[in-house]
C-alpha positions as CSV (number, residue, x, y, z in Angstrom):
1,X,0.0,0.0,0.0
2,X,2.6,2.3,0.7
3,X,4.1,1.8,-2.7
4,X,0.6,2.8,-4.6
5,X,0.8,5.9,-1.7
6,X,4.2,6.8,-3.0
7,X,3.1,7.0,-6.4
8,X,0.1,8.7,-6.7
9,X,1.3,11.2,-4.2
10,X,4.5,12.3,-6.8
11,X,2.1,12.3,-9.4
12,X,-0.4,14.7,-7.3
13,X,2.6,16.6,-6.5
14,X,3.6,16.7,-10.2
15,X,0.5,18.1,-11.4
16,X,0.2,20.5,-9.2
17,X,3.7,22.2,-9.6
18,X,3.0,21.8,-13.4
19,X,-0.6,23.6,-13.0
20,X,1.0,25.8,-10.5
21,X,4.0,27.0,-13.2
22,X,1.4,27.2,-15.6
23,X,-0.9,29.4,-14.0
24,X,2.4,31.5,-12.8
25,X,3.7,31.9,-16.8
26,X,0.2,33.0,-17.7
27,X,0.1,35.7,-15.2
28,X,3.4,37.0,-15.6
29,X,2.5,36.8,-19.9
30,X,-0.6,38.9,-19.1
31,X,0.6,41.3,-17.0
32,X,3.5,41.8,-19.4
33,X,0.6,42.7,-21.8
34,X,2.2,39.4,-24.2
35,X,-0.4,36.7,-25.9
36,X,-1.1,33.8,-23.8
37,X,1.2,30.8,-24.1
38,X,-1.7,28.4,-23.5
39,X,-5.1,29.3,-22.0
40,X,-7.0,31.9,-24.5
41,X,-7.8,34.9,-22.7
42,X,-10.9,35.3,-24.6
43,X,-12.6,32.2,-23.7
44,X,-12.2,32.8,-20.1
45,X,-15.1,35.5,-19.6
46,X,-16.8,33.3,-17.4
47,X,-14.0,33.6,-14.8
48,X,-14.3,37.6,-15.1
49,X,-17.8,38.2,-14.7
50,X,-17.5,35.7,-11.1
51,X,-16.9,37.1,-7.9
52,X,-16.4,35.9,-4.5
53,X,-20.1,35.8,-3.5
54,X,-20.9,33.8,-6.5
55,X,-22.3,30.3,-5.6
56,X,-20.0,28.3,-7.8
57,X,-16.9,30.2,-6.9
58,X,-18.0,29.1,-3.2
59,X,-19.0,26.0,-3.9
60,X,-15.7,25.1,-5.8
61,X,-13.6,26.8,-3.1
62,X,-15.3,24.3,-0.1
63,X,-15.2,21.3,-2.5
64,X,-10.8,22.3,-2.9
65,X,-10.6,22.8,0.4
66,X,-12.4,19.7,1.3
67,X,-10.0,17.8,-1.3
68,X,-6.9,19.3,1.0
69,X,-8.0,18.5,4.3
70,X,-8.6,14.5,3.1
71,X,-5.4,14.7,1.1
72,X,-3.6,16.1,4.6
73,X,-5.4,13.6,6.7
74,X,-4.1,10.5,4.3
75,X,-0.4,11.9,4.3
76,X,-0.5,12.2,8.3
77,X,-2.1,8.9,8.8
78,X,0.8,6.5,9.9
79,X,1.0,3.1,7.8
80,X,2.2,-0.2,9.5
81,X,5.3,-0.7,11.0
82,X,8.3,-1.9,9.5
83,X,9.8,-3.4,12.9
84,X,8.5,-4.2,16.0
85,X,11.0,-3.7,19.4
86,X,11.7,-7.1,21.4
87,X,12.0,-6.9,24.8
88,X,15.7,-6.6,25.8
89,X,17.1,-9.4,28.0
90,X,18.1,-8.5,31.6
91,X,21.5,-10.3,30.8
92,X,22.2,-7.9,28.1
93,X,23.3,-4.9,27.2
94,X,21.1,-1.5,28.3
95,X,21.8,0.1,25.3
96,X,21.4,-2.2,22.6
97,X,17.6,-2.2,20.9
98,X,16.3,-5.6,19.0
99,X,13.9,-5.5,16.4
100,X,12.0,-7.9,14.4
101,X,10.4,-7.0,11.2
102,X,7.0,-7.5,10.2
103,X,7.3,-9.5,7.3
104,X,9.3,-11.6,9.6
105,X,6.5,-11.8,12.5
106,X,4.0,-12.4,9.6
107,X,5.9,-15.5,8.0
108,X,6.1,-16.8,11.6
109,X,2.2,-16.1,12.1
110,X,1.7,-17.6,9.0
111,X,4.0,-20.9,9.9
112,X,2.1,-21.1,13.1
113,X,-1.2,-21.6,11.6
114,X,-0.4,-24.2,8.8
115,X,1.3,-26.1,10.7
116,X,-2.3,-26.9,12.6
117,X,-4.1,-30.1,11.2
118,X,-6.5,-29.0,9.0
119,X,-5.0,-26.0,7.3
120,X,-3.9,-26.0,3.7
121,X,-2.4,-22.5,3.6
122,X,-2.7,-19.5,5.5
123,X,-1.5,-16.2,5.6
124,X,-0.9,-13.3,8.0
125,X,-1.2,-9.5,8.7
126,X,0.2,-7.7,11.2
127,X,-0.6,-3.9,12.1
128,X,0.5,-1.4,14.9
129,X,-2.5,-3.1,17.2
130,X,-3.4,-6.4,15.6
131,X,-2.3,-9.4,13.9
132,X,-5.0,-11.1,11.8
133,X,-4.2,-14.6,10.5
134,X,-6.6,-16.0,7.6
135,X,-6.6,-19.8,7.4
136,X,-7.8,-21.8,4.9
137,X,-9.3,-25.3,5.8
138,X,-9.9,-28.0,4.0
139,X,-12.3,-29.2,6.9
140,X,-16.1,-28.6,6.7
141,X,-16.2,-27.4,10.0
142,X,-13.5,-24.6,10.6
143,X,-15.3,-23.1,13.3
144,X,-13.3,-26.7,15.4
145,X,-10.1,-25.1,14.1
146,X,-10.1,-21.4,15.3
147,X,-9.5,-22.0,18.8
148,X,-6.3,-24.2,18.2
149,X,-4.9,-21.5,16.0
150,X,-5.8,-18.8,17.9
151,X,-3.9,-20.7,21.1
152,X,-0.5,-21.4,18.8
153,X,-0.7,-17.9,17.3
154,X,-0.7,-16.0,20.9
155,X,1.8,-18.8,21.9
156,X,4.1,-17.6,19.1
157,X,3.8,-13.6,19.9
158,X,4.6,-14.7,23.7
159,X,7.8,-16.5,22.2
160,X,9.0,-13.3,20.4
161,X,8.9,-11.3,23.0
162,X,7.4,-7.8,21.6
163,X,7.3,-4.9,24.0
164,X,3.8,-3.9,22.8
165,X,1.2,-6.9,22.6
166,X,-0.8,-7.6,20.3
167,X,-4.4,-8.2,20.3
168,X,-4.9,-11.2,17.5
169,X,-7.8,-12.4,15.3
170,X,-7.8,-15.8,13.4
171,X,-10.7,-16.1,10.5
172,X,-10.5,-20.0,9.5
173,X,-12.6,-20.3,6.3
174,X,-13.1,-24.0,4.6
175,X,-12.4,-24.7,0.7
176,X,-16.0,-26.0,0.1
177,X,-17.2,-22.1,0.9
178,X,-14.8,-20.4,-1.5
């Protein structure tokens, strides 16, 4: 997800420096009295004859503003974490800070819940809060299976030893329903 983030938000960016330089040169051409490089003066009326109390103006001015704020909100919102911080052994070293990566705590989710009897694959997710395993069954009652999963799953976060804990959820679904 971050990757489609990182894309569309250089191509947003790009089109608004190049509607921003364009709007720039056009001003700079008209108030230098020169002909327009691209927008015709003389079908822009409509934009002359509008002022601020005009309904559209308004209207387009609350629906840009509108478009901001969201666009603010999904650049602020913090993704998932790349590493989560392992709690340091009293043995060790006070300064030294372990980490294990997401992908890696997801693979080990993952592991967890085919190895139960039952499973034919499964995969895992893990966010700031949660990790979320989906197994697939190839059982006609997976509903039996959820309990064992959830039990090896929570077993497996105890092993790793994160500093925050994570609440889990296991959704077992069987092949026949697919």
């Amino acid at each position: 997800m971050t990757l489609v983030r990182r894309v569309l938000s250089v191509l947003l960016a790009l089109v608004l420096l190049l509607g921003g330089l364009l709007g720039a040169i056009e001003i700079v051409l008209a108030l230098l009295g020169r002909d327009p490089w691209l927008l015709p003066r003389e079908r822009t009326t409509w934009f002359r004859e509008q002022t601020w109390e005009t309904a559209t103006i308004r209207a387009i001015l609350i629906v840009a503003v509108l478009v901001g704020l969201g666009l603010l909100v999904l650049a602020l919102k913090r993704g998932r974490p790349a590493a989560f911080t392992l709690a340091s052994r009293a043995d060790g070293p006070v300064a030294v800070t372990v980490t294990a990566s997401r992908r890696g705590i997801e693979h080990a989710l993952a592991q967890v819940a085919r190895e139960a009897d039952g499973v034919t694959s499964a995969q895992a997710t893990v966010s700031r809060r949660r990790a979320t395993v989906h197994a697939t069954s190839r059982t006609r009652a997976p509903d039996d299976l959820r309990a064992g999963i959830e039990t090896a799953v929570a077993d497996r976060l105890t092993d790793l030893g994160l500093v925050d804990t994570l609440a889990t959820k296991v959704r077992v679904t069987s092949r026949e329903k697919r």
